[in-house]
N, C-alpha and C positions, 0 to 999 in steps of 0.2 A: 387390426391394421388401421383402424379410422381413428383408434387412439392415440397411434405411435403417432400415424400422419397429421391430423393436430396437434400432436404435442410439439413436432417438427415444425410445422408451419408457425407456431407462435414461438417457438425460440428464434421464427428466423424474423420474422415482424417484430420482436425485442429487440435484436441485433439492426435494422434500418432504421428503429425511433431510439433508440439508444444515443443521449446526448453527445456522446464522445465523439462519435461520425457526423452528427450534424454539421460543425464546421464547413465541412466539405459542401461542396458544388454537388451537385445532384448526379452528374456525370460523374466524378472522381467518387461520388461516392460507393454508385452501384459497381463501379470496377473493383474498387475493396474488397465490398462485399462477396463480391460474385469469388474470390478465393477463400472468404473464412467459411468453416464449420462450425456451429453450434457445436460445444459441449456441455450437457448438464453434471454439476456434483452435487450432491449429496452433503448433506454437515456431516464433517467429519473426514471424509472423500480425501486423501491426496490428491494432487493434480500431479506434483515432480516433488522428486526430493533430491536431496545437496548432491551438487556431484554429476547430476544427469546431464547425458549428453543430450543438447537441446537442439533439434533440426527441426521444432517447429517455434513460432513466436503466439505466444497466448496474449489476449484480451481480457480482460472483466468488462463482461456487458453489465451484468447486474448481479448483486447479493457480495458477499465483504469473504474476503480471505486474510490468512495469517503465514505471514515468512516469520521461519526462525530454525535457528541452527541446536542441535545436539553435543554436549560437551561427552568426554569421553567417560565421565559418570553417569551419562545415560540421561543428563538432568538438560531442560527448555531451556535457552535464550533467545528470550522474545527477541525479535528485532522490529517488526510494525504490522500493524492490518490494513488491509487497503478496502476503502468502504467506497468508493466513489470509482466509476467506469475511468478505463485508462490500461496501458501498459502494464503488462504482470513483468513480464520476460527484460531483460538487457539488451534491446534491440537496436542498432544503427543503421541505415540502410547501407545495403552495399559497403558495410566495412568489416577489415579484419580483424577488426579489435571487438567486435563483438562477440558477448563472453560465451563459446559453445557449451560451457559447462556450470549449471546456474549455481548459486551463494548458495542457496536455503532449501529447506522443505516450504512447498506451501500447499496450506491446506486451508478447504472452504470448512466457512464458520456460517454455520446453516446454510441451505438450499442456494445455489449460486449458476449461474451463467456465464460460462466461458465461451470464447469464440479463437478459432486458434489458424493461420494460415503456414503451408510450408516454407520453410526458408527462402529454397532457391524462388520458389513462383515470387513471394515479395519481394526479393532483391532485384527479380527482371520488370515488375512489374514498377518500381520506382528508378528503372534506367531509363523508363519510358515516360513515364509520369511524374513532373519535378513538383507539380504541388500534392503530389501523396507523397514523395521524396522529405518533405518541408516538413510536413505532416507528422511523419513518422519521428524525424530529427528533433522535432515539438516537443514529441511525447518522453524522447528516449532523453533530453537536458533535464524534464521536468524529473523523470526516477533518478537522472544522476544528484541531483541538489537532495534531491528524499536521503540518496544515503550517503550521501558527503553531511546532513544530520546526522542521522544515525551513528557514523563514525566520532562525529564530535562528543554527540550524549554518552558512549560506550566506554569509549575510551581517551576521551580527554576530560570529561564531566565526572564531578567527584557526585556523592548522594544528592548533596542539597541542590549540586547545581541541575540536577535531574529534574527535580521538585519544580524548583523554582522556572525552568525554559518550561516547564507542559501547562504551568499555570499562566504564563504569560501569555504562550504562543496559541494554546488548546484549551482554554477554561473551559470553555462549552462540553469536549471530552472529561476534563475534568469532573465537571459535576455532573457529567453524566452516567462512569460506569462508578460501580462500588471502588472503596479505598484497597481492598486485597485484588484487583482485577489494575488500579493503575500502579500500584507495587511489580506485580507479573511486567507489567507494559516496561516498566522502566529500569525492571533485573533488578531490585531489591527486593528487601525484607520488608513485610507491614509495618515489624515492630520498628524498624527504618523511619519508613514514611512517616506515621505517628508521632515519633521525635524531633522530624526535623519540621513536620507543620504546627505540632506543639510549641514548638522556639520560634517561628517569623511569626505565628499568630499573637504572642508574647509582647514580641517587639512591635506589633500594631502595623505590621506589611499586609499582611490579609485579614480577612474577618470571616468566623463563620458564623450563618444563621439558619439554623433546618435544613442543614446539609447543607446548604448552596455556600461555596468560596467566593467573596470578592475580593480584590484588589483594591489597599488602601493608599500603599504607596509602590507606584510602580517600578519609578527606579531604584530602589534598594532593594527590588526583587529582582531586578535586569542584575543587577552590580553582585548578587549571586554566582550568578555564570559567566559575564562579561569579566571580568577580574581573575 
């Protein structure tokens, strides 16, 4: 019992120093609070998958997860990991357009911290509250631009222009996971990737030096995807 009960109390002192609430007034905050639940997952863990009917709104306090949908071959399309506290769920306050039935599976990639509040309690709790109201509306613009990208890269980006937006916009990602891990990320092939940073490194657009990618000339790496 002294295990579960600390382990309970430090997910919930995670969840009050957790950047993502600090915004908030100290009042607005602890009223948040006082509706989410910790959830701990597990790497590996589902949280939801495609399809589910959603009547609660989840958080990432801490630790990174992965949305991505199943084709009808059984086979991953990645669609993004979310590494930084924020909105998991589609959530608007108090509206009907918010999606009851979520895009993707998401599941945590290693050891993770969720915090998750019921529907209805947030919707009454933000008729009452317009700077948690603000708040919420903050967070739910900020996943909608996430995947108004995502649609762009998917399916309006050809390969190269794949390549070319994560080196502009993510280098830091970039050189950070392995070249078969940003292949996965961006729904090709290695042997893809390979080819097409073999060709702009060619043309003297980027340089590599002991793994790390720079940018030589940036805008004929824009003029990739923008065109």
């Amino acid at each position: 019992m002294k295990k579960h009960g600390g382990t309970f109390m430090s997910s919930i002192e995670t969840m009050r120093t957790c950047p993502l609430f600090l915004s908030l007034s100290e009042l607005d905050r602890t009223a948040l609070l006082s509706l989410l639940k910790p959830k701990k997952l597990h790497s590996g863990e589902i949280l939801f998958y495609e399809n589910e009917t959603m009547d609660r709104i989840y958080f990432l306090v801490h630790g990174r997860v992965k949305s991505y949908k199943v084709n009808r071959f059984d086979n991953e399309i990645f669609l993004f990991w979310q590494n930084e506290s924020g909105l998991i769920t589609l959530y608007s306050p108090r509206s009907e357009e918010t999606m009851l039935r979520y895009f993707s599976n998401v599941e945590s990639i290693g050891d993770s911290l969720v915090a998750y509040a019921e529907r209805d309690r947030l919707d009454a709790l933000c008729e009452e509250n317009r700077e948690i109201e603000h708040f919420l509306y903050k967070m739910f613009a900020e996943r909608f631009f996430l995947l108004k990208h995502i649609i762009s890269r998917d399916l309006v980006y050809d390969s190269a222009a794949k390549v070319a937006n994560m080196i502009v916009t993510k280098l830091d990602d970039f050189n950070a996971y392995k070249k078969q891990e940003i292949a996965y990320m961006l729904n090709i092939q290695p042997e893809t990737l390979s080819r097409i940073l073999t060709k702009i490194k060619r043309e003297g657009i980027i340089e590599e030096k002991g793994g790390v990618t720079t940018i030589k000339d940036r805008d004929k790496l824009r003029a990739i995807y923008e065109t």
